[in-house]
N, C-alpha and C positions, 0 to 999 in steps of 0.2 A: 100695613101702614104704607103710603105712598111715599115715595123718596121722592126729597127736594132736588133742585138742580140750580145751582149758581154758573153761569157763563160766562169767563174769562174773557176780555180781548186783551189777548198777551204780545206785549212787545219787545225785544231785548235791548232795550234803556234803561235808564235809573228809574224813573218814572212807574214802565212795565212792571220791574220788579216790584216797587211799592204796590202798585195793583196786586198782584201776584201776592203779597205779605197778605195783603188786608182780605181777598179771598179768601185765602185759609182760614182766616179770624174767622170770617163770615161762613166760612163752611163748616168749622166747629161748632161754633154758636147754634147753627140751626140744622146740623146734624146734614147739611144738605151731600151730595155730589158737587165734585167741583170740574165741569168741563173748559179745558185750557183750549182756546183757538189762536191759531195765529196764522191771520188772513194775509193771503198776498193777491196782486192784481193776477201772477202770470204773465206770459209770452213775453211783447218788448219793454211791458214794463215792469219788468224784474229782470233784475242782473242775477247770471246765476253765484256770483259772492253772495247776494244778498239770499239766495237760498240757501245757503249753506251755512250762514251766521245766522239765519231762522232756524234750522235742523240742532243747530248746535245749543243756541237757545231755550229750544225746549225738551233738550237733553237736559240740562243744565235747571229748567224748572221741573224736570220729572224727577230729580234725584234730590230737588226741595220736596216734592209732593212726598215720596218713600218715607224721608227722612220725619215728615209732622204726621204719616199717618191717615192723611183722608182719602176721601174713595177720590178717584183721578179718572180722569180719558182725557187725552190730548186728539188735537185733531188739527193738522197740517189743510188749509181750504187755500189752493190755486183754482179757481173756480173762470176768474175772470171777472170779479163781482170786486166793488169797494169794502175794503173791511166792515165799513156798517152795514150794509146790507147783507156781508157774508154771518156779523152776530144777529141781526135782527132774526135772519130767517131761520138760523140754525136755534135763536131763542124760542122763538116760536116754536120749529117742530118740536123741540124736547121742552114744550110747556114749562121754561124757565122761569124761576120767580123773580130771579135779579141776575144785573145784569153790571158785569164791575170792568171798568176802564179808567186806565191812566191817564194823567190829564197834566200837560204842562203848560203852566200859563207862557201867554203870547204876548208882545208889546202892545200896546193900547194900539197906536198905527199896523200893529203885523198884522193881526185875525181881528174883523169885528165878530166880536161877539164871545164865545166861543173856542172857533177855532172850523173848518169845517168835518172835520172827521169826528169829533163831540158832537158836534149839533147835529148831521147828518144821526149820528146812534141815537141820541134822545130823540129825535122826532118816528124813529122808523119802528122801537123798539116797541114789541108785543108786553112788557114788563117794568117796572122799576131799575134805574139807572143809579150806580153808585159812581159817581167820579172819585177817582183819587190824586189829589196832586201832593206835589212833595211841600215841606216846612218852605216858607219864604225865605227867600234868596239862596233856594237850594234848587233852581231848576232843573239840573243836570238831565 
């Protein structure tokens, strides 16, 4: 029997981690693999604090993953690629079925549409897109 694969883009937010919740669901549900990404640009634009609160991050969702039991691989992508492009292609190579990101709405004037790092993963995505955003008036 072929094993499924759900593709994480993980961010350490409130947001992320509801991502992160509802993966799980979704990777019980459907028995699948649950591959965690969390994409950064690299070089000037990343600070290395900000690598280090990613490292810690998904320290932090690997010891969620242990704790509910489903199959895991984390993968750290400094590639030099936008997060969407870094889940698109990594959905693609590992013929992902779905494909799950956190979503926090934007002011009507901030992002039209959106947002563009959502819009950017729905248009590029080889697979179905679950957004997840948090209860209203809980942005965080």
């Amino acid at each position: 029997m072929e094993r499924h694969t759900i593709v994480l883009g993980y961010a350490p937010t409130t947001t992320g981690r509801l991502a992160l919740d509802r993966a799980v669901q979704e990777a019980k549900l459907r028995g699948s693999r649950l591959l965690v990404v969390l994409s950064m640009w690299g070089g000037k634009k990343t600070a290395f604090d900000e690598v280090a609160q990613a490292r810690q991050a998904l320290e932090e969702a690997e010891d969620r993953l242990k704790a509910e039991g489903v199959s895991y691989e984390l993968r750290e992508l400094v590639r030099g690629k936008s997060p969407a492009q870094d889940l698109a292609d990594l959905a693609a190579e590992e013929k992902a079925d779905l494909i799950v990101i956190g979503y926090r709405h934007r002011t009507k004037s901030g992002k039209f549409f959106l947002g563009s790092d959502a819009q950017d993963i729905l248009l590029a995505a080889p697979c179905p897109v679950l957004l997840v955003r948090p209860p209203e008036g809980d942005e965080g």
